[in-house]
C-alpha positions as CSV (number, residue, x, y, z in Angstrom):
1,X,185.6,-10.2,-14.3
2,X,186.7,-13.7,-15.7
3,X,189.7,-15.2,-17.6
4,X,190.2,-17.7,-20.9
5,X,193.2,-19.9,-21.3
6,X,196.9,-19.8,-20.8
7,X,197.5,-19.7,-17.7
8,X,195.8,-21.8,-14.3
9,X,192.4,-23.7,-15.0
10,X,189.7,-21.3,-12.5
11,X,186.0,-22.2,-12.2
12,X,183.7,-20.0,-13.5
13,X,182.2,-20.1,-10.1
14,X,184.7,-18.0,-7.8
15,X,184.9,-19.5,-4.4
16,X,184.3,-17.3,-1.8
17,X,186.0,-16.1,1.5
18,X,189.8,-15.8,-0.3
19,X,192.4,-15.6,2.1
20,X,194.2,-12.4,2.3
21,X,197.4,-14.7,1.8
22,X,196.1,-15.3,-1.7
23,X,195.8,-11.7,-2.8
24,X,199.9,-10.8,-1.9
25,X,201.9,-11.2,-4.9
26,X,204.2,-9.0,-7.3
27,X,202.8,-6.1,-8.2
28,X,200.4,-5.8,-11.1
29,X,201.7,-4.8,-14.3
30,X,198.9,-4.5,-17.2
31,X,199.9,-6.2,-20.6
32,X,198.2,-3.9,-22.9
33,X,197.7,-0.4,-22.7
34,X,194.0,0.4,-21.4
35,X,193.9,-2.7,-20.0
36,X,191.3,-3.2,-17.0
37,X,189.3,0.0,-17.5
38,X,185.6,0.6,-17.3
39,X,182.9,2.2,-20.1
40,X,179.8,3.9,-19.7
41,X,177.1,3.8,-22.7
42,X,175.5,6.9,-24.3
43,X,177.5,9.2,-21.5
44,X,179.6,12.3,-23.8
45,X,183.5,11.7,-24.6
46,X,184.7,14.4,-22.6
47,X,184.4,15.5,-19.0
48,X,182.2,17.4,-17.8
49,X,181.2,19.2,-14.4
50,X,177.5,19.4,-13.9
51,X,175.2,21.4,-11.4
52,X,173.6,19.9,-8.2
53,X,171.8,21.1,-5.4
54,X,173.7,23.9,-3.3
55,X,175.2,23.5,0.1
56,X,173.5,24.8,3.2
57,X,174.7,24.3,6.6
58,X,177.4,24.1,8.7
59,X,181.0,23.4,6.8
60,X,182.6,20.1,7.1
61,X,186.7,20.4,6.9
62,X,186.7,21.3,3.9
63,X,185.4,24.0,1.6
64,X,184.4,21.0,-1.8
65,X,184.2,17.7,-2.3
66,X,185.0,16.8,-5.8
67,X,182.9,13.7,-6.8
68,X,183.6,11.5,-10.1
69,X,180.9,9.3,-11.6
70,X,179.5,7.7,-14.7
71,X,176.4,8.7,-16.5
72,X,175.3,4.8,-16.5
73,X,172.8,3.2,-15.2
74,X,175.4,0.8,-13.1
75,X,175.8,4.3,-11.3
76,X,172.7,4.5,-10.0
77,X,173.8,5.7,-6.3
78,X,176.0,8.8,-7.4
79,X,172.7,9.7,-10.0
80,X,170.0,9.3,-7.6
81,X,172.0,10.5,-4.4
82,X,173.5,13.8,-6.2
83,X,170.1,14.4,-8.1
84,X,167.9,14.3,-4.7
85,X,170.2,16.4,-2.9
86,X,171.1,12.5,-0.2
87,X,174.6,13.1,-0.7
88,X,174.6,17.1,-0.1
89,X,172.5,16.9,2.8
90,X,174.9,14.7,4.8
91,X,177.5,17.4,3.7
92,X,175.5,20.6,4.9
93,X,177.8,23.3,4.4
94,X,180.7,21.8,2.1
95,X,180.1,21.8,-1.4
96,X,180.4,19.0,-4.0
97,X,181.8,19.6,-7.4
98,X,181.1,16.5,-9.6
99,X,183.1,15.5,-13.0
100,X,181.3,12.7,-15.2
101,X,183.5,10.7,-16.9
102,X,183.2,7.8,-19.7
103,X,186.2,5.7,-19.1
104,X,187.5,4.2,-15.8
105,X,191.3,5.2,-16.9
106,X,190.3,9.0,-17.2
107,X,188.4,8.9,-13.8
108,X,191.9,7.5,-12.1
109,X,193.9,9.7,-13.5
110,X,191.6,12.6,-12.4
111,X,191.8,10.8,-8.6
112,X,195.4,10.8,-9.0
113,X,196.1,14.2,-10.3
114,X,193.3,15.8,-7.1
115,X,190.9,16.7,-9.9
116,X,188.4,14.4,-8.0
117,X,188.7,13.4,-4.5
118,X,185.7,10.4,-4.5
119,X,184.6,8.3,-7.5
120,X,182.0,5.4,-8.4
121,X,183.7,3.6,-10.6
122,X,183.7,0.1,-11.0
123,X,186.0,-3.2,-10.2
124,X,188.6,-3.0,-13.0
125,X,189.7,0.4,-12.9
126,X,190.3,0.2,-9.1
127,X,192.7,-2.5,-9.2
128,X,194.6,-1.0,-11.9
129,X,194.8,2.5,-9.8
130,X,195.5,0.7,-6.7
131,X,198.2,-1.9,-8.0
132,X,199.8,0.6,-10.2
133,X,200.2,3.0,-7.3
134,X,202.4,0.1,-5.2
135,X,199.0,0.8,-3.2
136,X,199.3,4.5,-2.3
137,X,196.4,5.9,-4.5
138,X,193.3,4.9,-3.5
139,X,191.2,3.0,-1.0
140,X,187.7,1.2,-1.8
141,X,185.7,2.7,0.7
142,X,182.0,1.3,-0.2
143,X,180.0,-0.5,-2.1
144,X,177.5,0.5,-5.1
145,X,175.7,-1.9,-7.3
146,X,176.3,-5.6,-8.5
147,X,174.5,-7.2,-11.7
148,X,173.7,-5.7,-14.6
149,X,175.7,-7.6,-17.3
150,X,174.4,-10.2,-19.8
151,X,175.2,-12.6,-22.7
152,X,172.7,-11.6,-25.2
153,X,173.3,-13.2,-28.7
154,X,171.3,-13.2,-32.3
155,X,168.9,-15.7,-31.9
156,X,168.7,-17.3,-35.5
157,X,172.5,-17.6,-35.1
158,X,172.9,-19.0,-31.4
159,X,170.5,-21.0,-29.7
160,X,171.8,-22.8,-27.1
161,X,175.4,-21.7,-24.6
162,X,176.8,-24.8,-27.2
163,X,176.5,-22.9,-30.2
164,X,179.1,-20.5,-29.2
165,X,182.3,-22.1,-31.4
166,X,182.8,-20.2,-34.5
167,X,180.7,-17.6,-33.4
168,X,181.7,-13.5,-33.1
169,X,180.7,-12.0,-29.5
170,X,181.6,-8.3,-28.5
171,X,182.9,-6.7,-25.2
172,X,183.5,-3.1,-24.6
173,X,187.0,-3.2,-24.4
174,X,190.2,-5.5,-24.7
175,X,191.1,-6.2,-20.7
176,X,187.4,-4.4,-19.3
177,X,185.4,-6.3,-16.5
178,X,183.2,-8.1,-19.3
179,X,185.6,-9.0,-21.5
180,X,187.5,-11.0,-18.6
181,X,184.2,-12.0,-17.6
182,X,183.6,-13.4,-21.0
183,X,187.3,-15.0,-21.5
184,X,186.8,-17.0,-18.4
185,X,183.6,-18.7,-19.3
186,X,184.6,-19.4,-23.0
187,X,187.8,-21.2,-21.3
188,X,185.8,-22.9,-18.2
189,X,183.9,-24.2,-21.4
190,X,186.8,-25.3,-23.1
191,X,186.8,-22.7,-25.7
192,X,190.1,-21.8,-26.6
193,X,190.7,-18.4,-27.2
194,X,194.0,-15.8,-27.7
195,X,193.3,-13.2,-25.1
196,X,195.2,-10.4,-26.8
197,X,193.9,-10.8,-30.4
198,X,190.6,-12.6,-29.4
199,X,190.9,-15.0,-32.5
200,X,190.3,-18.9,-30.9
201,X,187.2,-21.1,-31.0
202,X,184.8,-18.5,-30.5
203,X,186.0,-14.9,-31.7
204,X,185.9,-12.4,-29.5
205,X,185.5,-8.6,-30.9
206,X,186.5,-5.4,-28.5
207,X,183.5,-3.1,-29.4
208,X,182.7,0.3,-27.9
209,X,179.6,0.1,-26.6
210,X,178.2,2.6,-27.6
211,X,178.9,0.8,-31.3
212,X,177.5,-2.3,-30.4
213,X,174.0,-1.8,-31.7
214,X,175.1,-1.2,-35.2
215,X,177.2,-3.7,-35.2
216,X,174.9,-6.1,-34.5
217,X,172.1,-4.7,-37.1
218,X,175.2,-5.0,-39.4
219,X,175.6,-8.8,-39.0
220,X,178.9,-7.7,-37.9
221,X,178.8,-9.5,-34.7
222,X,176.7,-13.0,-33.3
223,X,176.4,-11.2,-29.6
224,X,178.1,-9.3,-27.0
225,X,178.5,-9.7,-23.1
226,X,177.9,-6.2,-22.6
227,X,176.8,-4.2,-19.0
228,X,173.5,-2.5,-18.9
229,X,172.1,-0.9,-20.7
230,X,173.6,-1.6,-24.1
231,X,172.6,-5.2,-23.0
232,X,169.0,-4.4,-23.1
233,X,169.4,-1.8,-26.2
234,X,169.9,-4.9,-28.1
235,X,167.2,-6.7,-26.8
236,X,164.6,-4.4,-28.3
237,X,167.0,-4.9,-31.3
238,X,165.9,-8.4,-31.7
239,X,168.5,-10.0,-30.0
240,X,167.8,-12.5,-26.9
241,X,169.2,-12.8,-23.3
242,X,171.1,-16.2,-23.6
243,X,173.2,-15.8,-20.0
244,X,172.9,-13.7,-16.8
245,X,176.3,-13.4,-15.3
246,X,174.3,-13.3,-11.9
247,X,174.0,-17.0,-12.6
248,X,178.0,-17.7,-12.9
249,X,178.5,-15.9,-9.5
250,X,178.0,-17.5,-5.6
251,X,174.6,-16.0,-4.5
252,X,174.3,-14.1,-7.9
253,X,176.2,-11.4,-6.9
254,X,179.5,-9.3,-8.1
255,X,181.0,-5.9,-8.1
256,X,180.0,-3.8,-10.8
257,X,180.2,-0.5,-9.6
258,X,182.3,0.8,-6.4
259,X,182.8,3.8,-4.2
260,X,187.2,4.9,-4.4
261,X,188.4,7.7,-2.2
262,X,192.3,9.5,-2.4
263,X,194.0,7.9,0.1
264,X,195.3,11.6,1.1
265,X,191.6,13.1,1.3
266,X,190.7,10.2,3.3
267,X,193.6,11.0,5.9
268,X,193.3,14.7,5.7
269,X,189.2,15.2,5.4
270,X,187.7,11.5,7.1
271,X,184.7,13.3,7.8
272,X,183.7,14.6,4.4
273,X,184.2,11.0,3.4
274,X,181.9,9.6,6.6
275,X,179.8,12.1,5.1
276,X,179.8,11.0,1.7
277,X,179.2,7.4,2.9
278,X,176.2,8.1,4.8
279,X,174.1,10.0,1.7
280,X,175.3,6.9,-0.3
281,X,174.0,4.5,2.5
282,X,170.8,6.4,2.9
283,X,170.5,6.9,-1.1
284,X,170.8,3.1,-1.6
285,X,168.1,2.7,1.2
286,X,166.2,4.9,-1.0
287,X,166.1,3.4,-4.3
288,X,165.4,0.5,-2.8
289,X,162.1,1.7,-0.8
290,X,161.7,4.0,-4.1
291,X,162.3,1.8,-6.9
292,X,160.4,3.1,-10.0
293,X,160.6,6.6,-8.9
294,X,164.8,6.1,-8.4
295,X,164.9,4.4,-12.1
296,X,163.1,7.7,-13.5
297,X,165.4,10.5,-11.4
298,X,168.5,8.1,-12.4
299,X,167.1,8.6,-16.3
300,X,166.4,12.0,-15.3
301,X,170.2,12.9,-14.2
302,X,171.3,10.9,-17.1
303,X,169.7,13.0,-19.4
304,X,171.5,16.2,-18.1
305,X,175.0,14.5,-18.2
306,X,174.5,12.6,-21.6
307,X,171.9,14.6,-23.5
308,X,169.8,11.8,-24.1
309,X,167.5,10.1,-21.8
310,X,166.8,6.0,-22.1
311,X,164.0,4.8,-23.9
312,X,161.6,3.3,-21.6
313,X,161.9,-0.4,-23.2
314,X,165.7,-0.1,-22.5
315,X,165.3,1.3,-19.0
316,X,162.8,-0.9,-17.2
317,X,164.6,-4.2,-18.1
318,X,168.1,-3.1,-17.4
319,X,167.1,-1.1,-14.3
320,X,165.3,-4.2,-12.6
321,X,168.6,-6.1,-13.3
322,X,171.2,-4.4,-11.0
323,X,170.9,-4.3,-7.4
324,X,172.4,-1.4,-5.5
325,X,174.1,-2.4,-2.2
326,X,176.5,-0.8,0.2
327,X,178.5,-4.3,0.6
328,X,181.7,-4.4,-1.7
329,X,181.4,-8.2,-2.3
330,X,185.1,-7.8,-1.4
331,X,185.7,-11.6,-2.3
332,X,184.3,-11.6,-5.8
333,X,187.1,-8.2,-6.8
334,X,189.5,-10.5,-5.4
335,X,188.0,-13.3,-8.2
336,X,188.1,-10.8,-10.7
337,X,191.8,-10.0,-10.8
338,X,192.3,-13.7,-10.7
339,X,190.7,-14.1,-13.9
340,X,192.3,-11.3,-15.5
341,X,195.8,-13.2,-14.3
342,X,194.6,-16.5,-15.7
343,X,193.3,-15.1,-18.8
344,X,197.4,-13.9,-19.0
345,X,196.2,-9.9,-18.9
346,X,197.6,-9.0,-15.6
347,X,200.6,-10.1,-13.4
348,X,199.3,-11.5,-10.2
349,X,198.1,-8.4,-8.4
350,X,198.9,-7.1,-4.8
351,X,195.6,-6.4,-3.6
352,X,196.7,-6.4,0.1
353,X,194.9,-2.8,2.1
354,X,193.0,-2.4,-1.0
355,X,189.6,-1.6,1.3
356,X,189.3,0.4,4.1
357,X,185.7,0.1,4.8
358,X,185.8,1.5,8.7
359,X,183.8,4.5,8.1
360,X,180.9,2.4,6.1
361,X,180.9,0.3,9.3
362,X,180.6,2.8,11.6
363,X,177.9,4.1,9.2
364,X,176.0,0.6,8.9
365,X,176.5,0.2,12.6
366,X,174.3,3.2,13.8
367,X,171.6,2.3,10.8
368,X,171.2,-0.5,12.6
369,X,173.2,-2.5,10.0
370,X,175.3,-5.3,9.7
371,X,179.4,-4.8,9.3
372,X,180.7,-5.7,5.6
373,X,183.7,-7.5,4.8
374,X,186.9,-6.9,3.6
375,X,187.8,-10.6,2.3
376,X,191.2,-10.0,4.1
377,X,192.1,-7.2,1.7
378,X,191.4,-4.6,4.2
379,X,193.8,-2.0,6.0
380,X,195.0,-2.9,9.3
């Protein structure tokens, strides 16, 4: 995420290793309805529960496991791990029922209500469940992916990062990870920009993405800093990669997608959830020893959540873009909210207990792994 003007001056460059000092504050309050929530591209407006591989085995302590997730690329553990049967294995005997959702504000709701237990989901959405909550909601237990989010712009109309002033760039959503993203660098430009109305130096549009490609056929819009893979959709639309976000981050890396658990199933079931983190561990492990056969059962799963399967010029490039790693990059969802504050979209957020990564830990530990960090935001 990223803020524009109005409130503190941030680099575009988030320092890492925050103090957990920094994070305690008032309680976050959004400023707009919807604000800080996720989208998915070409996954079906409603919910929907879809079929995996059946349990076998011995029972865990409990009977289900009800799984949220994203038909998007950006979700490429829950995909590949549910499609192969990683995740279910771990489980033996308890079964998972999974929910796909296309906005990060549905998929809280369903945590909160007990219609899921366990969600990918990505940065924004967690904060806003967490902070919301006073705290008591969730816990970021893991993980997912990093990457996959670009500046990609009409190339007769923007050549150079200079020729942004005057010009019309899309995000998915007023208050979403990329349009924060986007705020910030306008204002670490000097850009000045309204955050609410997006009128300013450069104009920024809120644009589903799953409308983005027509709007830029249209004319309607100059470029969009958009997640895969509508990034890449308007690639083979003409349109030309003018900024990584990789390349604004510390070691090119930032959370994009993930892993939230109910802070009651995680007290009442920790070993469904130790569970749950070891087929994601060993799934990750396997997309990353399986790379173009992961991409194709990602497109595959995809397919039987969405209806429609990803053109193969849109896959590749956006598939090769996003990394999938257990390590929250705890620091940079700590950067994140402070960009949204700067950008004047959220009250200085509590993040404090935010992570409880103990059972990933314990799961790194006996794959011969190293521990991951909690940037101070962890539970005691």
């Amino acid at each position: 995420m990223a803020p524009s003007t109005g409130l503190t001056h941030t680099s575009a460059r988030p320092r890492a290793g925050r103090t957990r000092r920094a994070a305690v504050a008032a309680v976050a309050v959004l400023t707009t309805a919807g604000l800080l929530s996720a989208c998915s591209y070409g996954s079906k407006s409603d919910d929907k529960t879809s079929a995996k591989p059946a349990a076998s085995g011995t029972k865990l302590s409990a009977d289900t496991v009800k799984i949220g997730y994203f038909a998007n690329l950006t979700h490429g553990t829950a995909l590949v791990g549910l499609k192969q049967g990683i995740i279910q294995q771990e489980l033996g005997g308890t079964q998972i029922k999974t929910q796909v959702f296309n906005a990060g504000p549905a998929e809280i709701e369903a945590l909160n209500a007990g219609s899921i237990d366990i969600g990918w989901i990505g940065p924004s959405p967690s904060i806003n469940g967490y902070t919301q909550s006073g705290g008591k909601s969730l816990k970021i237990i893991s993980g997912s992916a990093s990457g996959g989010v670009k500046l990609v712009v009409n190339p007769d109309r923007i050549k150079t990062l200079d020729d942004l002033k005057g010009k019309k760039i899309a995000t998915p959503q007023l208050g979403n990870t990329q349009d924060v993203a986007l705020l910030n660098y306008l204002a670490e430009k000097g850009y000045k920009v309204d955050a609410q109305t997006g009128d300013g130096d450069v104009k920024v549009l809120r644009t589903d993405n799953k409308v983005t490609p027509d709007a830029y056929k249209s004319g309607s819009i100059d470029g969009a800093w958009v997640p895969e893979p509508t990034a890449s959709k308007l690639v083979t639309l003409g349109a030309k990669v003018l900024l990584n976000e990789k390349d604004v981050w510390p070691d090119k890396k930032f959370v994009i997608t993930n892993l939230i658990v109910s802070q009651k199933f995680l007290k009442e079931h920790p070993d469904v959830v130790e569970a749950v983190l070891r087929g994601s561990v060993k799934t990750n492990a396997w997309i990353k020893a399986n790379p173009a056969q992961a991409k194709d059962v990602a497109n595959a799963q995809i397919k039987a959540d969405a209806g429609n399967a990803l053109d193969a010029s849109i896959l590749d490039p956006a598939w090769q873009d996003i990394d999938f790693i257990d390590d929250p990059l705890a620091n940079t969802l700590q950067a994140e909210a402070d960009h949204a504050v700067t950008a004047g979209l959220l009250k200085k957020p509590n993040l404090d207990g935010i992570y409880d990564l103990t059972l990933l830990n314990k799961v790194l530990k006996e794959n011969n792994q190293p521990a991951v960090a909690d940037a101070g935001l962890g539970t005691e």
